[in-house]
N, C-alpha and C positions, 0 to 999 in steps of 0.2 A: 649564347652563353659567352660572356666575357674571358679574358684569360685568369683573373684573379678566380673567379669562380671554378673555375674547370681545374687548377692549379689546388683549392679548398677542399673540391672532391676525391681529386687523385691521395692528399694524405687524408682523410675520412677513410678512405678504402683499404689504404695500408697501412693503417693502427687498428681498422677491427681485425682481431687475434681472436681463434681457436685456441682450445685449451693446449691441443698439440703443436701449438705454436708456440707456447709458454715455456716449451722444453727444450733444449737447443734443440736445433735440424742436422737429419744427416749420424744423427750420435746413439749412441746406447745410454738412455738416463736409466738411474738406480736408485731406487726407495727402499732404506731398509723399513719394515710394517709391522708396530704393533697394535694387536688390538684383542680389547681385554671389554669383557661380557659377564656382567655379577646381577644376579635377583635377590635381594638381602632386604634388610631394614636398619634403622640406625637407632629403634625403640626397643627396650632400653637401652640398648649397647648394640655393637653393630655385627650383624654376623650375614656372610651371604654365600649364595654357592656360583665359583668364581671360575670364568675359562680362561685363558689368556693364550693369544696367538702370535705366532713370530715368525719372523720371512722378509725373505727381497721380494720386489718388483720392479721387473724389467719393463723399460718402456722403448720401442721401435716406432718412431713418427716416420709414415709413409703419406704424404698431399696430404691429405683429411682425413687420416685414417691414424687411428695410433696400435700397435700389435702389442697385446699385454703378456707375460710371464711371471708365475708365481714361483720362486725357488727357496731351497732350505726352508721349507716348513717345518716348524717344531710347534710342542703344545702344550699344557698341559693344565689339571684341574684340579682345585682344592673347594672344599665345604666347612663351612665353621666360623669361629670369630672371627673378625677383621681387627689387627690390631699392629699393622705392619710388619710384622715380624712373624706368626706362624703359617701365610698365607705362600711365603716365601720357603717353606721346608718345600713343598711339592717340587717336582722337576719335570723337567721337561724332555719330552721322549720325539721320537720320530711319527711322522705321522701312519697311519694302517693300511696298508696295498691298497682297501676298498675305494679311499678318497685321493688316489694319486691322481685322477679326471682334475683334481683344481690345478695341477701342475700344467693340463694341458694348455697352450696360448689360443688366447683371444683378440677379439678387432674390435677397435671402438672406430666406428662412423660418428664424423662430426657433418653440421653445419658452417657455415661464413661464421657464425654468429658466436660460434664455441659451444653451441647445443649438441646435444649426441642424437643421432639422428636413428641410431639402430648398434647394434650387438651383432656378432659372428661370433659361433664356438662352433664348436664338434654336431656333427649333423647326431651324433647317436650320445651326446653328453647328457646325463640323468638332469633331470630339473633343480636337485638342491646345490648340484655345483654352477650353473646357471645362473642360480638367485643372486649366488654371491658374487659372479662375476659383474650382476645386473647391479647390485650394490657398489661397487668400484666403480664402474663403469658412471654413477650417480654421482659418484665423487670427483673424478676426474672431468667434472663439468661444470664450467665458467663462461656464463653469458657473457662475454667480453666486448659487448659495445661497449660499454661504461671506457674502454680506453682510447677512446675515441677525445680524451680532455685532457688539460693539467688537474689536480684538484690542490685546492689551498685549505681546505678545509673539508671537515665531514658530508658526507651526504648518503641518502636512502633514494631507493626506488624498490618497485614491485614486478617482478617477473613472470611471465605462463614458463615453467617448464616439466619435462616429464622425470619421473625420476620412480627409486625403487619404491615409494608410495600410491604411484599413479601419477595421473595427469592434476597438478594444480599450481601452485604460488610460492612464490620464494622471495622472500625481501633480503635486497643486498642493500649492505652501508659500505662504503668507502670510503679509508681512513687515511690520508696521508700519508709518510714521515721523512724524517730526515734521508739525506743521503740515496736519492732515487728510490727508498724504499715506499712498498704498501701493503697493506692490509686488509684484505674482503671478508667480509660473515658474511657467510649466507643461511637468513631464518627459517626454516618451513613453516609453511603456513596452513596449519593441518584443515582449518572450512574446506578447500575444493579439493581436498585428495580422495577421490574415489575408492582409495583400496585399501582405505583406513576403514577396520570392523568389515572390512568387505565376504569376510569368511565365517559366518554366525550359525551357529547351531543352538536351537533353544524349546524349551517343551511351555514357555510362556508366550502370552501376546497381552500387552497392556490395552483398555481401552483406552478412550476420551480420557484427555485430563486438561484438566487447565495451568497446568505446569508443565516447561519440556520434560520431557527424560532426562532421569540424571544420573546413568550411566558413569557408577564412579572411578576414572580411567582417564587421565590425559595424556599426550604422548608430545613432545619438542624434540627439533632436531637442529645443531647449528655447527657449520661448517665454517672453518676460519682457513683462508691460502695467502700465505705471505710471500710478496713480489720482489722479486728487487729486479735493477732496469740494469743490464749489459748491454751498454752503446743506443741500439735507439730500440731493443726490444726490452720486456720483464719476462724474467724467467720464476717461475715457482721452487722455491728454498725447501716450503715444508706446508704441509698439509694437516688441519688436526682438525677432526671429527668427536663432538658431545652429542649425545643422545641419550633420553631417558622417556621410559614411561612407569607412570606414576599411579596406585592405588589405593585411594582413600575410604573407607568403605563407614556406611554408617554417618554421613555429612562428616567427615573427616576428623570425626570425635573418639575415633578407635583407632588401631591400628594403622601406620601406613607401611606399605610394600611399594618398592621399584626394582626396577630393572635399569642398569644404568649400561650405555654404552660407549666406549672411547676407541678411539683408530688416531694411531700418528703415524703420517706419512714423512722422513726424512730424508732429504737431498743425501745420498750418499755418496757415490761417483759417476762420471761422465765417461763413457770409455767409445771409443772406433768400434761401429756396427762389422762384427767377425763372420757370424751364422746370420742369417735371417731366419728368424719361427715363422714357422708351415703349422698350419692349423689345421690341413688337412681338407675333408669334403666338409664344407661349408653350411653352417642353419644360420641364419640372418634374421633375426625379429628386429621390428621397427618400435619397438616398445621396451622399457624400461621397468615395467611391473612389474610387481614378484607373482609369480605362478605359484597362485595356490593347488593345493594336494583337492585330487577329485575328490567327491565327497563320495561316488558310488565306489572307489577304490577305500576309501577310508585312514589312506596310506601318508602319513603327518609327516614322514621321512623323504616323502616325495623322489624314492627310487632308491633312499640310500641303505635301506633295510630288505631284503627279502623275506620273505613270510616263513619260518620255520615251521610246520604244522608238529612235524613229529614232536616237538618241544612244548608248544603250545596247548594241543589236544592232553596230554597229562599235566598239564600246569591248570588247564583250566576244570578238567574232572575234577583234581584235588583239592580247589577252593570250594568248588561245589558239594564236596562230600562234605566240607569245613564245617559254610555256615548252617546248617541242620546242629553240628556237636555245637556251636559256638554263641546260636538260638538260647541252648538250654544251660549253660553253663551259666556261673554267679557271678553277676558283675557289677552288683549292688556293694561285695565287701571287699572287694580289691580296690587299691589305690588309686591307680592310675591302669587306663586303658589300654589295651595293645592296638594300637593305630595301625599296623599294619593288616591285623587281622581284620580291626572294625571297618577299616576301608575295602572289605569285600567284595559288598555288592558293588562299587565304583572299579574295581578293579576286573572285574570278570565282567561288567558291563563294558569296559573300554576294549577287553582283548575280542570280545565278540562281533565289535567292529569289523573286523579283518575277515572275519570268517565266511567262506562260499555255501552256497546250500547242498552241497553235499558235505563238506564238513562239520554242519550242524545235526545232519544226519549220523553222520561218526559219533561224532559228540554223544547223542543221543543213547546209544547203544553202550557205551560206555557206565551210564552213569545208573547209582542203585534206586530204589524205589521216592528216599526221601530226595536224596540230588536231583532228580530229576522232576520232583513237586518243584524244586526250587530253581531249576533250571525255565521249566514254563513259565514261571512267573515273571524272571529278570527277562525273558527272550521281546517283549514288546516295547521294552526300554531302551533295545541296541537301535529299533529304527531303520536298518540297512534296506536293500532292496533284497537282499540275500536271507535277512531274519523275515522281513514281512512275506516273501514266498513260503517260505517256510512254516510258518505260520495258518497261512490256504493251504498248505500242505495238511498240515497235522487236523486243520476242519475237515477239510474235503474226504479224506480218507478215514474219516470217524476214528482217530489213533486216541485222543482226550476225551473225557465224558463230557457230556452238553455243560456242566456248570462249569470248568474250564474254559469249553471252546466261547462260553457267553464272555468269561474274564477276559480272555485273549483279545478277542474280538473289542471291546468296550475299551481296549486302553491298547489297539495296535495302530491308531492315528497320532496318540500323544506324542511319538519320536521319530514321527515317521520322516526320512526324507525323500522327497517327493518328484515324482517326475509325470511325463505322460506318460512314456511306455510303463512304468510301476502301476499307473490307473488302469490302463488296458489289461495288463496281466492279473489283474481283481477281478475283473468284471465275473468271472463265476460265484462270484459270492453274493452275489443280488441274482442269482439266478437259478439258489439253492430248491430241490424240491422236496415232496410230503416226508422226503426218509429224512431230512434233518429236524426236528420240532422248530416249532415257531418261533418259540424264544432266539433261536441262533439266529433263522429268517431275517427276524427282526433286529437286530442288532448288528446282523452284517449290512444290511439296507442304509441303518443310522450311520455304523462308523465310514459305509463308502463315501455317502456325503461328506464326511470330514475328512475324509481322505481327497476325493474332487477339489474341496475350499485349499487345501492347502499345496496342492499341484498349483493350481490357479495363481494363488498369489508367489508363490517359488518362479512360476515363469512372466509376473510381473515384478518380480523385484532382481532376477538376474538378466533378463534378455526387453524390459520395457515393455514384454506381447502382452498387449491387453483381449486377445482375442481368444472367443468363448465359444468356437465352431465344434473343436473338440469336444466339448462336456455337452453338448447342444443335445445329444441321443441319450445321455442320461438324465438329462432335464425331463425332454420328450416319454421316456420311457416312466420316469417317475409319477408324471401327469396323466398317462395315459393309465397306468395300473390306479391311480389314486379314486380318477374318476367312475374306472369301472368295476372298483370293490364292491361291494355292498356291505361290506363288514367295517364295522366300526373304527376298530381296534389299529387295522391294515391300512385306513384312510388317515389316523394319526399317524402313523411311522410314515407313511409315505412324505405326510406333510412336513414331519419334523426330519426328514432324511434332506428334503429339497431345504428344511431351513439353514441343515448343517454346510449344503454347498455355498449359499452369501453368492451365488453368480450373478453379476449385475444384471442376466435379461430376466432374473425371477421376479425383479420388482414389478416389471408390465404381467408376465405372464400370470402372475398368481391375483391380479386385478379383480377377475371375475369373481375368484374365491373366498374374498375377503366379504369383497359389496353385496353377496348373499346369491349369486346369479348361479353357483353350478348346485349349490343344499338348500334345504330349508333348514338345517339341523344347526343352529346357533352355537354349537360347541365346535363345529368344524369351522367355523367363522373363529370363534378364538383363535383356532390352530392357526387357519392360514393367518391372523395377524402377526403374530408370533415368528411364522415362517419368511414372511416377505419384508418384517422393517429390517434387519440386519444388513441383506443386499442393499437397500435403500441407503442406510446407515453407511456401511461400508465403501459406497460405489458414487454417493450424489451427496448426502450433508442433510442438512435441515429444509434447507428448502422444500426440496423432493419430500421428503415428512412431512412437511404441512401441507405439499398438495393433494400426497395421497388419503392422510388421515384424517387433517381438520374437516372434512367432508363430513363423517360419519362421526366426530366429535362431537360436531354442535349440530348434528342432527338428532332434537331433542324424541323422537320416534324411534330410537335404535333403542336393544338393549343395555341397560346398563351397564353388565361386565363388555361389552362390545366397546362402548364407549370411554370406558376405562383402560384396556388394553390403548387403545387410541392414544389416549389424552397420557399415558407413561410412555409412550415411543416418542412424540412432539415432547416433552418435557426436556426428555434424555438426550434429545439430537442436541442440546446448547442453541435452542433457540436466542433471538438477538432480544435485548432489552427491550424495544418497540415490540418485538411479538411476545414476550414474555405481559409487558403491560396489554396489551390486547386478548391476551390470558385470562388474566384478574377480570379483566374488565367482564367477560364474555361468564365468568362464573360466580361474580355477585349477582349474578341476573337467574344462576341455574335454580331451578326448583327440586330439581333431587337432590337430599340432603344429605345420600350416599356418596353419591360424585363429588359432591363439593366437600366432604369431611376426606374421602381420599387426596383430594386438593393441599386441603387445609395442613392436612397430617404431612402430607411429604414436603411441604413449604417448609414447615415447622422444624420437621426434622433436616434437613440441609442446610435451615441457619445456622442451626443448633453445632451439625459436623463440625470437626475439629482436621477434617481428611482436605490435606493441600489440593487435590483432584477437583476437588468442589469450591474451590478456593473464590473464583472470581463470579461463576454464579449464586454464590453464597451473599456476595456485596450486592449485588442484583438484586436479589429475591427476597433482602434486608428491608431495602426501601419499600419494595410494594405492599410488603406482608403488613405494613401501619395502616392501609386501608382496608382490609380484609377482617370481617366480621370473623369470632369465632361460631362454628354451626354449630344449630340449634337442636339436632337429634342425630341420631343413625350409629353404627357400629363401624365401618369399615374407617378402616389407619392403615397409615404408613409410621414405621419405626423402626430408628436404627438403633443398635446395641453396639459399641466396640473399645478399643484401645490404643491407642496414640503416646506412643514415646518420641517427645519432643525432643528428647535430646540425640538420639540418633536416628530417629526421623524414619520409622515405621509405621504402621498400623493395622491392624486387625477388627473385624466384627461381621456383624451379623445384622442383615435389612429384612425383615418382617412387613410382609404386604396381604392384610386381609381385604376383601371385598365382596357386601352381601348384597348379592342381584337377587333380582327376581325371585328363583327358584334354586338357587346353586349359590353354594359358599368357595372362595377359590383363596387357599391360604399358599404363598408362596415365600421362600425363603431364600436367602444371595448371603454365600461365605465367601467376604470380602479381605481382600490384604491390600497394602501399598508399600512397595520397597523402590528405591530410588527412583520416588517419580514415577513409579509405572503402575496403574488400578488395575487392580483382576478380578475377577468375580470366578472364585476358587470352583464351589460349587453350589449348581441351584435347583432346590429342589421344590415341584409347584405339585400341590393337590387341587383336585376340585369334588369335590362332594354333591351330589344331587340327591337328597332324601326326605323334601317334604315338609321339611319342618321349618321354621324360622326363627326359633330359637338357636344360640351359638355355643355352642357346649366347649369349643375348644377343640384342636386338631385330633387329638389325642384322646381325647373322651366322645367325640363324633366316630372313630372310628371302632371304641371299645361298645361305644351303642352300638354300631350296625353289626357286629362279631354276636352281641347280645340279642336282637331284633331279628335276625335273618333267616328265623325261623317261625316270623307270626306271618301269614299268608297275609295280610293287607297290606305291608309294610313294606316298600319297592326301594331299589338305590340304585346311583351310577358313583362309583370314584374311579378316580384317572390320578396316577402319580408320574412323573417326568422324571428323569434327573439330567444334571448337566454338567458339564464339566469341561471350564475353560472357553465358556461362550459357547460348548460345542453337547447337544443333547447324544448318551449314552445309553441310554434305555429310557422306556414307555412303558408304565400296566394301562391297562382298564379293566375293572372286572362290575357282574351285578351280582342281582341275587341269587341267578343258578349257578354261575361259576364261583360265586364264592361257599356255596354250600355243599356242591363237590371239592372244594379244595378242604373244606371243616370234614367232611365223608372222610377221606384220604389219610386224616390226620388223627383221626379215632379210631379208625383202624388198627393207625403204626401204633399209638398211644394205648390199644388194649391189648396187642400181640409181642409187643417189643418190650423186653424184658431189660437191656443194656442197650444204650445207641453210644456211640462217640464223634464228636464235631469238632476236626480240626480246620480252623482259619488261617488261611495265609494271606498277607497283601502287602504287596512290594511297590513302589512308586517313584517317583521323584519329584518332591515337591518343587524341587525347582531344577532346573537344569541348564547351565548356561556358559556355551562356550564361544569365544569371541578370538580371531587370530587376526594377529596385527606386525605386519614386517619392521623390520630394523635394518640400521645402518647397514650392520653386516651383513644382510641377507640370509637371516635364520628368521624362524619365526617364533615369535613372542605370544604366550594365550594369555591371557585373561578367564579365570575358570570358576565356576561356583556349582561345584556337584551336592544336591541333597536328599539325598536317597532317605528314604521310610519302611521299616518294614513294621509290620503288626502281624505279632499271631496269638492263636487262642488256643485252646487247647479242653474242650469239655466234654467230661463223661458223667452220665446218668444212669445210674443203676435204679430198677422199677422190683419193688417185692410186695405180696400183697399179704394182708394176713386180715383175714376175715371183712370184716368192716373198715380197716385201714388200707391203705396205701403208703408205701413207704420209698421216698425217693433218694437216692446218697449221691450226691452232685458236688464233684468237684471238677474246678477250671482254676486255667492259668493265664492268665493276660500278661503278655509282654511288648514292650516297643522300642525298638533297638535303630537309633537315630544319631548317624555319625559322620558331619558331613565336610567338606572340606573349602575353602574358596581362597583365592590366590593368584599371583603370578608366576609363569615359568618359561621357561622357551625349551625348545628341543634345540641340541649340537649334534647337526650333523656330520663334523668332524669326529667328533666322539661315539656319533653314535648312543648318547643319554640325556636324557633330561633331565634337566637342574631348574631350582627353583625356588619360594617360599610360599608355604601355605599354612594357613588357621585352619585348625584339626579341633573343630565342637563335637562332642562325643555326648547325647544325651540317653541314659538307659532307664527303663522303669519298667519293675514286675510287679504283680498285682492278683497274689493268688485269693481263689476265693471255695471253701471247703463248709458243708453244711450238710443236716440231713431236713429230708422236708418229710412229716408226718399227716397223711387228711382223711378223719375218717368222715367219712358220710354220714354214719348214722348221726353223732353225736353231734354234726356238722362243727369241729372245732380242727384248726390248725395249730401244730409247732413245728417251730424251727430252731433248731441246737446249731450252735455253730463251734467247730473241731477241728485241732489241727492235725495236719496228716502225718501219717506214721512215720515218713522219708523228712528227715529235715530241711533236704534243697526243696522241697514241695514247698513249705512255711516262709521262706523268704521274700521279703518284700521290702519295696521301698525305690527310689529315684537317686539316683546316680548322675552329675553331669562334670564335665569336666571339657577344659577348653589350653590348646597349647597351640603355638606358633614352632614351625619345624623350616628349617634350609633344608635341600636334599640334592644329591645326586642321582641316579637312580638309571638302570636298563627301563625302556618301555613299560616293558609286557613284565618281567622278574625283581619285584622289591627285594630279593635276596642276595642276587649279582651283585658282586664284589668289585665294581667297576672303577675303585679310586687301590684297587690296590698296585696297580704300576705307577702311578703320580706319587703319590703318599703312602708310604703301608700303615702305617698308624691312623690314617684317616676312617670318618667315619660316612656311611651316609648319609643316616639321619643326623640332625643334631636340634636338639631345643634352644629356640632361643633365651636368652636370660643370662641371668649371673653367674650361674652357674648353683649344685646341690649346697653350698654350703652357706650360701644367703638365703633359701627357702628353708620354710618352715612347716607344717602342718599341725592345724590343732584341732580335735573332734570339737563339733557343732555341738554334739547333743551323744549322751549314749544308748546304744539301743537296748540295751537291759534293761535299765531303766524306763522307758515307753512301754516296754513287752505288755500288752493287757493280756496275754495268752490265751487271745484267743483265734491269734493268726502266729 
């Protein structure tokens, strides 16, 4: 090495600067910090619920280390319009003993490079004071090779660094100026940030589509540090942090929501290091992440809330006693809805998060006859590990009637979050004996498997295990009862339990079952298809489908429906255009006219879709369908019914699949939606009918024959019904002709001795559910939320009187369906202690009473029906109600009632409507209901 070169190296070395190098040495620098946090919109006018923060920071450069101090904290928060001037009454108060931890100082480890290498706080500091610290700590970091030049002009580059989003990308430009000055941005680059959406709770899963996800949610962040050079270093002046995440919902044709974030850090004074901060016993992460809240704690404060039960357990009895009164009350002729109220079910579903299984147990005991209908039903929506114990609790110990414990059971996988030790503490539910009925048997069997699929994929999408040792004995154990049944009924569940698990080694192990090797009995050959393409599906792609199926596709020897099941699994994998024309090809040649109108019909209908999902197969299957005969007889189609609003980019319908084999008609149905890009298949529900005949009467008229027929001795049947829900099967019948003529025994019975029955309905759901948490500059956490809860109830009584030759029945019912959901952005302040936010509040209500007397005599063989309205006038009401409002809010957690902007603001509210306010609205009746009355409702 020459001298010029060794000379070039020496200042390369001593211009790359650390961030704390940027600050004088040896000194106490001082930032005073604002930073201010708003979720609002600016449609039509702008209103948002706004925090704002303020403070010094103290900065102690020690070698490569800088020691941080947060002092003179103040705060404070306002909700309402933005219009410069009322956002400014709030004031600003002192911060609350509980979050004095952010006062405590911290270490920032750098690198050469001016990367942060790692964080030191308080070995026992809570995780949200942490976040934030990890958030500054993001900030105060400047890859500072770049000054390693002069620059005469602008320029870009790309950076790896870690920061409070994870590990990804950072594009700096540097800008010149006058006078020794310069000027850095730095952009995030949100593609490689791992811990963007890294915290998702959701009760959907999209299939296959031929469109990405479109997740309506973008999130930018961009940091600007202005330099100036004293002598031969640059010192940082001032610091200013923009961040926003942004929600467009409906392809950006509706409403939008953000969240905007600002931080300015400014040079205030340089003072002589006096004290040095002690930090005490020392935690050092090497990581820059935000530590999300465990999901088994359910704890969103991430330390900064303790769990008040005593508070909680009578808050949450009280909403429960609520919605029973609030079921039944009119909401058809009031104005405008009570949103706090209608937000219920989301509100007692969100505090039940927090709750331990003994507290659910408390809970329990508390609450009166109807609360506690209502309380079972919400309990398999909370999902915890604490409700689903709970849950085998209330089975195991026979506390619900079987038709409960079947509801429970059939909708306790939809929330569930999922672990292995949660599967293991199951396992007695597959191992229920003769003292439960069957029905529970069988429906714990189904939702375990849905409970196993969804373990599985929770520990491939947090920890990358792709490994299936663990579930390997429930596999084994499924296969081994499946084989050694001899009952029908017992070999469907078992098969459709192993379909619900999707384990990748079921695609080999169920081999045998499909190819006819362990039955002769060709309906179990259905089943195992059914059971084994999903794993296939899920675990290997299309390939793997053609090589297990096209086998016994164009093996013209198989049964028909055999071969049909087949020929829709290779369809549906997105086979490639070569194997699609290999397709066509191979079924101009087919001689069964069934297979090939199955063909034909679902070709037809997929050109026909208007569903983006089906978007690029649709162009595919354009081209070939021009050489494709239409066939020449047979019955079986494929056909879809739905609806597509183009302008905000949903859709809805219904895919009808009949297929007439040999000896058996199989009618299956798929309730479909698409919202942002993501296909569901809502629910499906498949028949197969075996009775002989080969004429097709229709679903519904096939099975009001066999109801009619089941009593002529020559006359035999098998029907089988499935249902499914969310890719995942929930229940199984099969019945023939003895058990369905004891279930008609049973029912003639009630029907000659029961004089009044009454049948109340309840069902509680969430059509959708979907929570997404996403960190910020500041290091709180931001959701992204879309709750949509469903309730439906019924309510019918039958009174029976006989009078000679008549029979006289007085039947009145009430149908209601009370639908009111919310979706939004908001972050929780853990300074504060609330969340703030804006959310769209759709309120859809609809009752539907129905009052009549039914008259039949026998002899005369003639019926009437009078239809009457009831004596009570809220009985008579009817009609749909919907209504939809955008709200800012502040709000306690757990208590929409807390009064938490009264030390900021006292006039402040927490709710507030967005809009103009009441004196620009208007309302005008649609129609009057006088007028409509036909009186006879």
């Amino acid at each position: 090495m020459n001298t010029l070169q060794f000379f070039t190296l020496l200042v390369v070395i001593a211009s790359t600067r650390a961030f704390h190098q940027l600050i004088p040495p040896d000194k106490k620098t001082i930032f005073s910090w604002n930073a201010d946090i708003k979720a609002g919109t600016h449609l039509p006018v702008q209103y948002a619920s706004q925090y704002a923060l303020q403070g010094k920071i103290h900065l102690q450069p020690y070698n490569n280390t800088i020691v941080v101090k947060l002092t003179d904290l103040t705060h404070r928060l306002y909700n309402g319009i933005i219009d410069h001037f009322h956002e400014y009454e709030a004031k600003n108060v002192s911060l609350l003993p509980e979050v004095q931890a952010l006062e405590n100082a911290f270490k920032i480890t750098y690198t050469d490079g001016g990367l942060v290498e790692g964080i030191s706080t308080q070995n026992n500091e809570m995780d949200f004071s942490r976040n934030i610290k990890k958030a500054i700590a993001s900030i105060f970091q400047l890859n500072t090779t770049f000054l390693q030049k002069e620059y005469h002009r602008p320029e870009s580059f790309v950076m790896k660094e870690n920061s409070i989003y994870g590990h990804g990308e950072d594009v700096y430009s540097v800008f010149p100026q006058k006078g020794g000055k310069m000027e850095v941005h730095k952009l995030h680059n949100m593609p490689d940030s791992e811990n963007i959406f890294s915290h998702i709770v959701t009760n959907t899963e999209g299939t296959s589509c031929d469109v990405t996800n479109g997740v309506p949610v973008m999130h930018d962040s961009k940091k600007t540090y202005a330099l100036e050079k004293e002598g031969d270093c640059y010192v940082v002046k001032k610091v200013t942090t923009v961040g926003s995440i942004i929600y467009y919902p409906f392809t950006a044709k509706s409403d939008v929501q953000m969240i905007l974030v600002n931080q300015n850090f400014d040079l205030a004074e340089v003072v002589p290091i006096k004290n040095k901060y002690q930090i005490g016993e020392e935690y050092f992460e090497n990581s820059l992440s935000y530590v999300s809240f465990d999901k088994k704690t359910n704890d969103e404060t991430n330390g900064r809330r303790s769990i008040d039960y005593d508070k909680l357990l009578p808050m949450v009895r009280d909403m429960l006693e609520d919605i029973p009164q609030y079921m039944h009350e009119d909401h058809i002729n009031t104005k405008e809805p009570d949103h706090k109220r209608g937000q219920l079910i989301n509100r007692v579903q969100q505090i039940l998060l927090k709750f331990t299984l003994e507290k659910f147990k408390e809970l329990q005991s508390m609450l009166s006859t109807q609360a506690l209908n209502v309380f079972y039903h919400i309990l398999p929506l909370v999902g915890t590990e604490a409700s689903t114990l709970y849950i085998k609790t209330l089975i195991i110990t026979k506390t619900v009637p079987d038709d409960l414990a079947v509801e429970l059971l059939q909708n306790i996988a939809g929330h569930i979050r999922p672990s292995l030790d949660l599967v293991q503490n199951l396992e007695d539910l597959i191992h229920l004996d003769s003292k439960y009925s069957w029905d529970i048997q069988k429906v714990a069997i189904l939702s375990f498997g849905n409970i196993i699929y969804k373990s599985y994929v929770h520990q491939l999408q947090s920890n990358s295990d792709s490994s299936q040792e663990p579930y390997e004995k429930y596999v084994d154990e499924y296969i081994h009862n499946l084989r050694n049944s001899t009952k029908y009924i017992v070999q469907v569940t078992y098969l459709l339990g192993l379909h619900n698990m999707k384990l990748p080694i079921l695609a080999q192990r169920l081999v045998p079952a499909f190819n006819g090797e362990w039955w002769s009995n060709q309906n179990l050959r259905y089943m195992a298809i059914w059971a084994a393409a999903p794993p296939i599906l899920f675990n290997s792609g299309p390939d793997k489908i053609i090589e297990t199926f096209w086998p016994i596709f164009t093996n013209r020897h198989e049964k028909l429906a055999v071969r049909a099941f087949c020929y829709y699994y290779i369809m549906y994998s997105r086979p490639s255009l070569t194997m699609l024309r290999n397709i066509f090809t191979f079924m101009l040649t087919e001689p069964d006219q069934e297979l090939y109108r199955i063909h034909y019909t679902l070709v037809q209908t997929l050109i026909e879709s208007t569903d983006y999902c089906h978007q690029d197969v649709r162009l595919k299957l354009a081209q070939l369908m021009k050489f494709s005969p239409p066939p020449r007889r047979g019955t079986s189609s494929v056909s879809f019914f739905g609806y597509r609003d183009e302008l905000f980019g949903f859709s809805t319908g219904i895919q009808k699949y009949y297929i007439k084999a040999e000896d058996l008609r199989i009618y299956c149905y798929y309730v479909t939606s698409q919202l942002f890009n993501s296909y569901e298949e809502e629910w499906v529900v498949y028949w197969k009918i075996q009775d002989g005949r080969d004429k097709d009467p229709g679903l519904i008229q096939s099975l009001v024959d066999i109801i009619s027929l089941s009593q002529i001795d020559s006359f035999d049947f098998h029907v089988e019904a499935s249902i499914a829900r969310r890719g995942q099967v929930i229940n199984t019948f099969a019945f023939d002709k003895r058990s369905l003529n004891e279930m008609m025994g049973l029912l003639g019975l009630f029907l000659a001795y029961a004089s009044k029955w009454n049948l109340n309905l309840l069902h509680i759901n969430y059509e959708r559910y979907n929570s997404y948490m996403i960190p910020t500059d500041l290091g709180i956490p931001a959701f992204w939320e879309y709750f949509m809860p469903e309730v439906h109830y019924n309510n019918l009584s039958v009174t029976k009187q006989i009078e000679g030759d008549s029979i006289h029945f007085r039947i009145e019912n009430k149908y209601g369906t009370w639908i009111h959901y919310s979706h939004g952005l908001s972050f929780y302040n853990p300074i504060a202690d609330v969340r703030q936010g804006i959310n769209k509040y759709h309120a859809y209500d609809a009752l539907f009473p129905l009052h009549f007397n039914l008259s039949l005599n026998s002899k005369l063989q003639n019926l009437e029906v009078h239809w009457q309205k009831h004596d009570d006038p809220q009985m008579n009401i009817a009609g749909i109600r919907t209504h939809a409002t955008q709200l800012v809010f502040v709000r306690d957690s757990d208590d929409y009632e807390e009064k938490v902007l009264r030390e900021f603001i006292p006039q402040g509210e927490e709710f507030q409507s967005v809009g103009h306010g009441k004196k620009f609205r208007h309302d005008y009746p649609i129609f009057d209901k006088h007028n409509l009355d036909t009186g006879c409702i």
